[in-house]
C-alpha positions in Angstrom: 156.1 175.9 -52.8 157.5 175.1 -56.1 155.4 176.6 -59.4 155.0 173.1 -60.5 153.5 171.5 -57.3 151.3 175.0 -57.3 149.8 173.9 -60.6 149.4 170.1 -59.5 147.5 171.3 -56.4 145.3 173.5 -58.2 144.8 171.5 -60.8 143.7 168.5 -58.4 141.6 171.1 -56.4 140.1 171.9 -59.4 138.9 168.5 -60.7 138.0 167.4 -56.9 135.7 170.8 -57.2 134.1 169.9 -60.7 133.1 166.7 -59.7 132.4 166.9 -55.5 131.4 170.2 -55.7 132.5 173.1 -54.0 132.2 172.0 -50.7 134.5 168.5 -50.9 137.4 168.1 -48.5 141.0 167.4 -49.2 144.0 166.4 -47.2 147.2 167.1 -48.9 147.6 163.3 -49.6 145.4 164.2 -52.7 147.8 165.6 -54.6 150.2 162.6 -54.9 149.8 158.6 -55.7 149.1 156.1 -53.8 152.1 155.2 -53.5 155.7 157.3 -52.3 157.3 157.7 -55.7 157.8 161.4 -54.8 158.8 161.7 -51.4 160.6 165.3 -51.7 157.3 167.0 -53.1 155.1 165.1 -50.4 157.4 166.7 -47.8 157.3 169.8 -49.2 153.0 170.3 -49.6 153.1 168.1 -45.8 155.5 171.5 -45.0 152.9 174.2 -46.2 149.9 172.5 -45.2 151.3 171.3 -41.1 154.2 173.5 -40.5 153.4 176.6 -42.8 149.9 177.2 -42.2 148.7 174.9 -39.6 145.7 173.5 -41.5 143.6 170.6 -40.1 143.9 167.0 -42.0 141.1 167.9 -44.4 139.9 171.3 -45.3 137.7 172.7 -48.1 139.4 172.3 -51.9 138.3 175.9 -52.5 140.2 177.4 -49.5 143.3 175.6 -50.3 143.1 176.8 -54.3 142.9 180.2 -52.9 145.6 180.1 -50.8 147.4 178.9 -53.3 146.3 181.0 -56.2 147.1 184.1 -53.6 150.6 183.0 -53.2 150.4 181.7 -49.6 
């Protein structure tokens, strides 16, 4: 995953944590508008989440910042 979309998804787990709490789900979706403006990016975080790691549709903010942070 691209530095830049690493910092975008931790900074959206981030706020999601600050103001859900720690516990508060996320699908990769989160990370992107509401509408397709970025389609290569989408593809890419779709890629690490489904392909890469195998993660369920929503999983916990905090595990997927850790990943992240841990360079997964």
């Amino acid at each position: 995953m691209r530095d830049e979309l690493r910092r975008k998804c931790i900074e959206v787990c981030t706020k999601k944590m600050e103001s859900k709490g720690d516990s508060v789900g996320l699908s990769f979706y989160a990370f992107f508008a509401n509408r397709n403006d970025d389609p290569e990016s989408l593809m890419e975080a779709a890629t690490w989440w489904i392909k890469l790691h195998k993660l369920d549709h929503f999983e916990k903010a905090s595990k997927i910042k850790r990943m992240i942070e841990a360079g997964l």
